[in-house]
N, C-alpha and C positions, 0 to 999 in steps of 0.2 A: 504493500500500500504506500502510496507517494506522500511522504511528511510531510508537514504543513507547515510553516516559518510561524515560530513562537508569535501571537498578537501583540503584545504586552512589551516582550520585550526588543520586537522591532521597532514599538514606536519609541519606546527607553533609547533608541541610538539615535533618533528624529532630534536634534536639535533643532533645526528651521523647519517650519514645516511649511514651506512656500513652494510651490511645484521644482525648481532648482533645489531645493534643499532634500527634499524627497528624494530626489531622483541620486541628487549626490550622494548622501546616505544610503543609499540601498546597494549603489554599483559600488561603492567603497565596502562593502560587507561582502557583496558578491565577489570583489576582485578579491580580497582578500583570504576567502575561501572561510568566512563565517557562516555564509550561505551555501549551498552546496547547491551546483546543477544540477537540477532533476527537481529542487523541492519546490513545492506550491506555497503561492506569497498568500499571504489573508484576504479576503474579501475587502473589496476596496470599500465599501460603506462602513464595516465593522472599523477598519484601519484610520478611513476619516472621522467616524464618531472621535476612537479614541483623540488622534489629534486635533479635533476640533474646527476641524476645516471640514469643504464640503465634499462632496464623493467627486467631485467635476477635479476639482486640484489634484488628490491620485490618482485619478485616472491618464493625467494630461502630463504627470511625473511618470507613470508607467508607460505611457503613449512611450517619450525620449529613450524609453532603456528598449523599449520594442524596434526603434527605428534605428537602436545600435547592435541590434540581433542579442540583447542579453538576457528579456525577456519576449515571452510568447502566448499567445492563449488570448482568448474575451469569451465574455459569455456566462454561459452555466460551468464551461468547462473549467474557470478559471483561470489564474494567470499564473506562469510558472520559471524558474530559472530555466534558461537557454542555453547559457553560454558565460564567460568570465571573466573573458576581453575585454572589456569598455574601452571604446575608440572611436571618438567620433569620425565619421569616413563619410565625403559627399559618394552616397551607394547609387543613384544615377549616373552621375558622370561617370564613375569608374567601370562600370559596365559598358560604355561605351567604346568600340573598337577593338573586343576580344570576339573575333568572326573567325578564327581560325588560318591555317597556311596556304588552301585553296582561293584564296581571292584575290582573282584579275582586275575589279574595279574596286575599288574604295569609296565607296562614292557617302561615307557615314558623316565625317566631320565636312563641315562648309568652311575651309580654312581659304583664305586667300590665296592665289597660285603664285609664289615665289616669283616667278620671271614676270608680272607685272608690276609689282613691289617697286617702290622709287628705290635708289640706287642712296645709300644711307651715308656715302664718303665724304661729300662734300660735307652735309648735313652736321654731323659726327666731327668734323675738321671746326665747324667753326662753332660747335658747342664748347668744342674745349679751350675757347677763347672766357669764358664764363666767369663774371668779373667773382660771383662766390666761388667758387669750383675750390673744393674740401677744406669748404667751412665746415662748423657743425652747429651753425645758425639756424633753429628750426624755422625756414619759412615757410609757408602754406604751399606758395607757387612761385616760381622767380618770376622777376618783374619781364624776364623775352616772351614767356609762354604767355604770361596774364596780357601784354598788349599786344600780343598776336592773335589772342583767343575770344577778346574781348568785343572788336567790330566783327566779327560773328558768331557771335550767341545769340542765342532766339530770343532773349531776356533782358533788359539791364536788373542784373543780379547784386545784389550786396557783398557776395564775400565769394572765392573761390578758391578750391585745392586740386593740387595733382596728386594722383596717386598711382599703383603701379598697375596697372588698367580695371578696365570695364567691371569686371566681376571683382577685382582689390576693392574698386565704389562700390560696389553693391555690398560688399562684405564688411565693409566699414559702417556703414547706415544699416543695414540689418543688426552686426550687433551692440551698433551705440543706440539706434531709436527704439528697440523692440525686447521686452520682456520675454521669458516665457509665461504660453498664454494666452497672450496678446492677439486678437482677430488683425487681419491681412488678407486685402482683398488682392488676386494677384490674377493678371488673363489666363485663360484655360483652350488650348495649350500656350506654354511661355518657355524660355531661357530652362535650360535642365538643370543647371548648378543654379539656378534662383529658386526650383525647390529643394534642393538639398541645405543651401542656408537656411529656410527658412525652418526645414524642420530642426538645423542641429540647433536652432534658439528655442525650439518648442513652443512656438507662434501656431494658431490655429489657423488654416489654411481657409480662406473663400474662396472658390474658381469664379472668374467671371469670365460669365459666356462670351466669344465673340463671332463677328462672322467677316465677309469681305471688307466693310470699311472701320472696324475696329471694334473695340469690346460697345455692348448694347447696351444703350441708356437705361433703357425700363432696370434691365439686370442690374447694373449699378447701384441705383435708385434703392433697389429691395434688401441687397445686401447693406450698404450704410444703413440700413435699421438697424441694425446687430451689433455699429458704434465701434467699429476696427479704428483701428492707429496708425493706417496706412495704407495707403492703394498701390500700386504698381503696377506699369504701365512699359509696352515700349512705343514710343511718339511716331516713329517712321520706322518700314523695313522692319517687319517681324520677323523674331530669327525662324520661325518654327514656320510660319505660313506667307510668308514674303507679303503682307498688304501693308498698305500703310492708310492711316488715320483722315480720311476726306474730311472736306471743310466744314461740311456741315453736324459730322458729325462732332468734331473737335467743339463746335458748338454746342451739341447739345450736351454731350460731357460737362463742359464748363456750367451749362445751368444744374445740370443736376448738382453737381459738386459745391453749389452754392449753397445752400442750406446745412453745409455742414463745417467740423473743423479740420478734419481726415487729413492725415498729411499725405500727401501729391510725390510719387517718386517717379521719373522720368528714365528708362533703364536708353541709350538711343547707343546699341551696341555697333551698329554697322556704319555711324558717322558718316563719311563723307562719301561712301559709296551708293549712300541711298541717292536712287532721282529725284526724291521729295528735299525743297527745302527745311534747314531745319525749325521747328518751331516748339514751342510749350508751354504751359498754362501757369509756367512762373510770371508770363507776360498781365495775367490775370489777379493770380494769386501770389504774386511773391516773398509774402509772411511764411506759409509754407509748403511751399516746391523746391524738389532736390532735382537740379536736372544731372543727368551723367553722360559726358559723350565719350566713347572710345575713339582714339585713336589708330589702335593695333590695326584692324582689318584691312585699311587706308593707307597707311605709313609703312609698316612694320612689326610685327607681333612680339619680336625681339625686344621693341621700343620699349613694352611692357608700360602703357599711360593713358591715363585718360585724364578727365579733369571733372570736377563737381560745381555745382554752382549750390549755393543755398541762402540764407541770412547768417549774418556772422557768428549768433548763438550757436546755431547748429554746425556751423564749422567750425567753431572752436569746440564743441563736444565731441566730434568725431576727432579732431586731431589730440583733444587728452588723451583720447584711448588711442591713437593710435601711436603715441607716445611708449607706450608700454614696448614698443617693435621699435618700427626702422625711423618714426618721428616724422623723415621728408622720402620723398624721390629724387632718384637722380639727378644732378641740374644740366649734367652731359644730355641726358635722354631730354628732359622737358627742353634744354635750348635746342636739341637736334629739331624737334617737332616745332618748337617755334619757327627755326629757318626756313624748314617745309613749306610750312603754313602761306609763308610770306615769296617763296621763290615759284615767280612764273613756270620754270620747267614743272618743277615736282608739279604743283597743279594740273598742266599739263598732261604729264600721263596716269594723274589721277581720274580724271580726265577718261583717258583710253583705256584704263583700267574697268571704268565703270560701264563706257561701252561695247566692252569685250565681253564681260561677263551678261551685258543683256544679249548680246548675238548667240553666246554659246545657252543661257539659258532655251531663247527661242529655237533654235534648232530642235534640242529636244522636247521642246511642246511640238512642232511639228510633225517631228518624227511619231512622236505619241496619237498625236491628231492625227495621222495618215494612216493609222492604225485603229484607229474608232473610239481611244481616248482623249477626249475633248477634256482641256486645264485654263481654267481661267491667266492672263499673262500677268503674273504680279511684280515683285522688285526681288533682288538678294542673291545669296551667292548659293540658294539652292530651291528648289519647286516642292510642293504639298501636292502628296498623292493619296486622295480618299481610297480606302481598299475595305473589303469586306471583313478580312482579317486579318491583324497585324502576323498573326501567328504562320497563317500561311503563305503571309508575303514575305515573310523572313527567311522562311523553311527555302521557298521556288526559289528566289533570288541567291541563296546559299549556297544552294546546289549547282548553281551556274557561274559561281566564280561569285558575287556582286554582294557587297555590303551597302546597307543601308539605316538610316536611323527610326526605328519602329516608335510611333506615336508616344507610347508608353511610356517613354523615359522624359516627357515634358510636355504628359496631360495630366488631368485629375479626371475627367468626366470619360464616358463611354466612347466616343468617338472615335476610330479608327482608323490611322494613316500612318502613312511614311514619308519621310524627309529624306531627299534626294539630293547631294551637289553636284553645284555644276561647276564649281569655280576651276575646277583643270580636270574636266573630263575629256577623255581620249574621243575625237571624230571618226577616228579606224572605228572606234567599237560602239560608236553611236544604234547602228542597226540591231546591235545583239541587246543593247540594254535596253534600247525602248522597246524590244518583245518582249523581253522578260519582266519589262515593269509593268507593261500592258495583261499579261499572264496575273503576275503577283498581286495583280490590283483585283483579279475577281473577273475578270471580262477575258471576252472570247478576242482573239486579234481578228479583224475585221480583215476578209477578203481580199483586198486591195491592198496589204501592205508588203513588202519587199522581204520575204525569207532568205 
């Protein structure tokens, strides 16, 4: 019969009893082998009477040790030790790109393709002109990056930071603004490593629905009843389903968001490769909107930068904690991105960059299309494939050499698809893939297309 972790004297080790304290307490008992894998934890109502908190706060402490594989079980069946390791691990991402030694196309990550990349030499030469260059002055942003970044922002902003890219901002504001707890409205599907932040803070997750011209007002609307602490958004160029945010709807967004206080996070990962200009509702609300733009995808991934905008409070709360670490970014890096920003050439073939990657997208909607799968033409450096089943388009596409990124790793809701790049797919083997995607998606290849 499976032992049952003493009531009494679990809660005897509870000194905090706030869902972080719980959670900590319990994996420090588990790691330590007070607990023994295998045993059944107490009934989480019985465990909140004793500590006085409500059954919602064990639960949401058990939730974090569940999403570190240390504990298992809901229900009648109970909840039980799993495992002894406690280590937080973003478990999305890291599944990502373990498809085995038989694959011909890669096609999972949408990384930028090296050979249109600007050429980082010049760049890189005259960063290291940099009147700080190894100080250990914390400043937010050097003053090359802020006046280069500053007549293009969508905003006039009060305060701004660089850090060492897109997801380093997002992992800063996740865990300086947000408790565990804490509701977050965040689009469904979004960014894979933005849910894996959000669960290692133990934030309760809202999906908000979207469709082709961005997440749905009504849906907005319903979830700000439930009073989250932050929405999360990406403005232009979604990474998961390439649209971007029409006008009208950016409006109606903004009405909705009116009536409340919700803080506004602006995630705009793919920067300057988007064809949309950039824009954001700091332009509105600039008390509280976080915008975050990458650089990496544009410049350099190496560059490792992006920059945040917010009000001064809230960047000076993200840079005490981020004090704990590296304090700044590179000033090499931020002045190299400033020269960019500023040099005709690089523009330029940023430029050719961004109409490379629409030509190679469209081919393969073509190719798809002459095949009998018709895709709407959106933005980014890879296409959204509705399929019947993530499961079986994994499996066909497997088997024929072809990696792809199954829906699942950056939805919450039921919907079903695959994420496709195109940012250096091979033209030799355009013919083989669009069968196979046409195959993997559920549909018959249509008559007329070229075997």
């Amino acid at each position: 019969m499976t032992k049952t972790v003493d009531l009494l004297w679990l809660s005897s080790q509870i000194n905090d009893a706030s869902v972080k304290g719980i959670a900590q307490a319990a994996s420090t008992l588990i790691r330590e082998g007070h607990i023994a894998v295998g045993m059944q934890m107490p009934a989480v109502r019985e465990l909140a009477e004793v500590l006085g908190v409500s059954p919602a706060t064990v639960s949401a402490a058990w939730g974090q040790l569940k999403k570190q594989k240390v504990l298992a079980g809901k229900g009648r069946s109970g909840v039980w030790v799993s495992g002894n390791t406690v280590m937080p691990r973003p478990i999305r991402f890291e599944k990502i790109g373990n498809y085995g030694d038989n694959i011909r196309a890669d096609l999972a990550m949408a990384s930028p393709d090296p050979a249109l990349l600007p050429d980082l030499q010049l760049a890189l030469q005259a960063a290291i002109q940099s009147p700080q260059l190894n100080s250990y002055y914390r400043e937010a942003i050097s003053l090359q990056l802020l006046n280069a970044v500053k007549p293009r922002w969508p905003y006039s902003a009060e305060a701004f930071l660089a850090t060492d890219g897109g997801f380093d901002a997002m992992n800063l504001v996740v865990q300086t603004l947000i408790s565990p707890g804490d509701r977050v409205i965040i689009e469904d599907p979004t960014a894979t490593r933005l849910l894996d932040m959000l669960d290692n803070v133990g934030a309760e997750i809202l999906p908000l629905s979207c469709d082709h011209e961005g997440p749905q007002p009504d849906a907005l609307a319903t979830l700000l009843e439930k009073a989250p602490v932050m929405v999360i958004y990406q403005p232009r160029t979604h990474s998961a389903t390439g649209h971007n945010i029409s006008r009208e709807r950016r409006r109606a967004l903004a009405q909705v968001l009116a009536n409340s206080s919700t803080l506004i996070v602006e995630d705009d990962g793919i920067g300057d490769l988007s064809v949309e200009a950039g824009w954001s509702l700091g332009a509105i609300y600039p008390e509280r909107t976080i915008h975050v733009r990458s650089f990496s995808k544009a410049y350099g991934p190496d560059l490792r930068l992006a920059v945040l905008s917010a009000t001064s409070e809230m960047v000076k709360r993200i840079q005490a904690w981020r004090n704990f670490g590296v304090s700044w970014t590179s000033r090499i890096l931020q002045d190299a991105v400033a020269w960019m920003l500023e040099s005709a050439s690089v523009q330029q073939d940023i430029a050719v960059a961004r109409e490379t990657y629409r030509q190679r997208r469209e081919k393969l909607l073509r190719a798809l299309a002459s095949r009998g799968l018709e895709l709407e033409a959106r933005d980014g450096l890879s296409i959204y494939i509705p399929v019947v089943s993530e499961q079986f388009a994994m499996i066909t596409l497997a088997a024929r050499g072809i990696a792809v990124l199954p829906g699942e790793r950056c939805r919450l809701g039921p919907t079903q698809f695959i994420r496709v790049s195109i940012a250096s797919i091979n033209e030799q083997q355009l013919d083989m893939i669009a069968n196979a995607l046409v195959i993997a998606s559920g549909r018959e290849i249509s008559l007329g297309a070229d075997l």
